[in-house]
N, C-alpha and C positions, 0 to 999 in steps of 0.2 A: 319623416320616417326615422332617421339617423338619431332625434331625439329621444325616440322615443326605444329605439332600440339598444343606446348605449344604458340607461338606467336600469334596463330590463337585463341584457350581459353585466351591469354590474352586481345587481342584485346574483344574479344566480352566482359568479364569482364569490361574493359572501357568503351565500349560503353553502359553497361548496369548502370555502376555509374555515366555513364555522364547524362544519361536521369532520371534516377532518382533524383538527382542534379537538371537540369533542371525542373522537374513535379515540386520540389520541392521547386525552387525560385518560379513559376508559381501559385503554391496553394497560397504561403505568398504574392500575389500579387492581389487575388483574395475580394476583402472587401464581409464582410457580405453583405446577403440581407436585405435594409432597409426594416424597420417594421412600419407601418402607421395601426392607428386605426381610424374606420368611425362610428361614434356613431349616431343612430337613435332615433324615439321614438316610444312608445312601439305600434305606430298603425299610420296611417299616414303620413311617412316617402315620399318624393319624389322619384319616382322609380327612374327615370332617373338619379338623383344626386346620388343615393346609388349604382347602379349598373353601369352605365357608367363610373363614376368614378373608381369604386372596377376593373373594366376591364381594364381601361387604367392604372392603375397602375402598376396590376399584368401583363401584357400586357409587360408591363417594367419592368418586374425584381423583383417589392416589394412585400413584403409580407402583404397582408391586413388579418387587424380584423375588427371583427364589434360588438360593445357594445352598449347594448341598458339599458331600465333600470327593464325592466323585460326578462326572459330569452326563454318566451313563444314565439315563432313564431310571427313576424311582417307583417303586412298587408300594404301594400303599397296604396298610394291616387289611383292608378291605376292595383291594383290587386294582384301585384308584392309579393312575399313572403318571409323574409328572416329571418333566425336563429341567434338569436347573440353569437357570442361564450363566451360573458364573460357582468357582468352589467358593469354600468356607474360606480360605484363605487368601482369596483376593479385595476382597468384603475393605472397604475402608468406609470406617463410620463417618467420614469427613462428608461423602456424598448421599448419604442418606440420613433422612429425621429418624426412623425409629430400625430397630434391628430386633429382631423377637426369633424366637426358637419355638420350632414345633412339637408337640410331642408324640406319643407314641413309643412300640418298643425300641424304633431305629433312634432315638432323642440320647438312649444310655451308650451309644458311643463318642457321644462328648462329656459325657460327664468327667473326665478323667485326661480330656484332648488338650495340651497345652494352647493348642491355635484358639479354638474356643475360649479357653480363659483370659486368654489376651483381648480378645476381641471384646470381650464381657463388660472386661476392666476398659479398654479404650471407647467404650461407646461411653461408660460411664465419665470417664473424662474430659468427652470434647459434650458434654452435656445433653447428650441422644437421648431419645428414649428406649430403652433395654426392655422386653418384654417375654416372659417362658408362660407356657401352659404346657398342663397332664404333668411327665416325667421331666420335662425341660428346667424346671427350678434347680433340681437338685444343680447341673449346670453351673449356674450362676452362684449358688452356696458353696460349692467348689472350686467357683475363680475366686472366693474373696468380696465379692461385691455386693454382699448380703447381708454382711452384718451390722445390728443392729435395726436391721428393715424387718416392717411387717409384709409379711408374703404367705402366700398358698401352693400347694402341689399336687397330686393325685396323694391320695391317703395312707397309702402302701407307706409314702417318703417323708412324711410328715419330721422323721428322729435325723432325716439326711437334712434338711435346712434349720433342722436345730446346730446342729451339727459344726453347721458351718457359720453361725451366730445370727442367725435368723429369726425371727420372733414369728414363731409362725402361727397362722391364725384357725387354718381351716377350712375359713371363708369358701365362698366361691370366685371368688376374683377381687384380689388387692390390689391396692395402689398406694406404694410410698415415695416420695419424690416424682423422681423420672422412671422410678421400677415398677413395671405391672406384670403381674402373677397369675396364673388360675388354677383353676382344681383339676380340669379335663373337658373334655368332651361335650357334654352338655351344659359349658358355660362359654362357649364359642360366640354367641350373640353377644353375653355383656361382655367378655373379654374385647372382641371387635369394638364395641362401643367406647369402651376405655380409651381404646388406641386413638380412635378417633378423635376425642376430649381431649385428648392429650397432645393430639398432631394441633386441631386447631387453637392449644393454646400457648404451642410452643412458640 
């Protein structure tokens, strides 16, 4: 009996370090969840840009934050309500792949925000991806970190991302480098999409 039951414990023994082995390349094979932060403002905010997007991300696998520049409860143009988990100025692009700005009428209080334009320029730096829709470009053509890029914005702003040396296009959602852009509102699908392209080929 003893013979017959050590070959049989040792088998299962194997098979048990084999799979653990296996769980084990599998884990190391497994990357982090990217981290994407969606920065609003503190009233005003585009529902659709802020929530359809936060969906179709986490939808895919990311992990979304949402920083705004107060930490009070956000009011959306369309009712919408959302909590930010952290301000505009705690934001360190070091811990997230991409950093995007919502738009909306609440978006034109950075346009002009020195925190904002830091933050624009430093995502640009440690090689993030940077991304605005609707009124959020103009943003970014007022930190400096637009020129020479093709980009879009809601239509209204098209002479503000000239403006600030932007080659603007019109489009409905560009991509130059690490910068994605869009027009508004109903370009929230391929804008999402971009982000995604761009997370997984970062």
């Amino acid at each position: 009996m003893k013979k017959r039951i050590i070959p049989v414990f040792c088998a299962v023994l194997s098979l048990f370090f084999s799979s653990a082995c296996s769980f084990s390349l599998y884990a190391q094979n497994q990357k982090p969840a990217k981290k994407v932060v969606l920065i609003i403002g503190a009233k005003d905010f585009r529902d659709e840009e802020l929530f359809q997007t936060q969906d179709i991300l986490e939808q895919n696998g990311v992990k979304v934050f949402v920083a705004s520049s107060s930490r009070q409860p956000s009011q959306g143009m369309f009712g919408g309500e959302a909590v930010p988990d952290m301000l505009i100025g705690e934001i360190d692009p070091a811990n997230f792949d991409a950093v995007i700005f919502i738009g909306g009428k609440g978006a034109m209080e950075y346009w002009d925000d020195p925190v904002a334009h830091k933050l624009a320029k430093e995502t640009i730096e440690q090689n993030k991806i940077l991304g605005a829709i609707c009124l959020a470009p103009v943003t970014l053509a007022r930190a400096g970190v637009l020129k020479g890029k093709r980009a879009t914005v809601w239509s209204t702003q098209g002479a503000d991302l000239q403006s600030g040396g932007a080659k603007y296009t019109g489009t409905k959602v560009e991509m130059d480098g690490s910068i994605i852009t869009a027009d508004g509102p109903f370009s929230v699908l391929a804008f999402s999409e971009e982000i995604l392209k761009a997370l997984n080929n970062n």
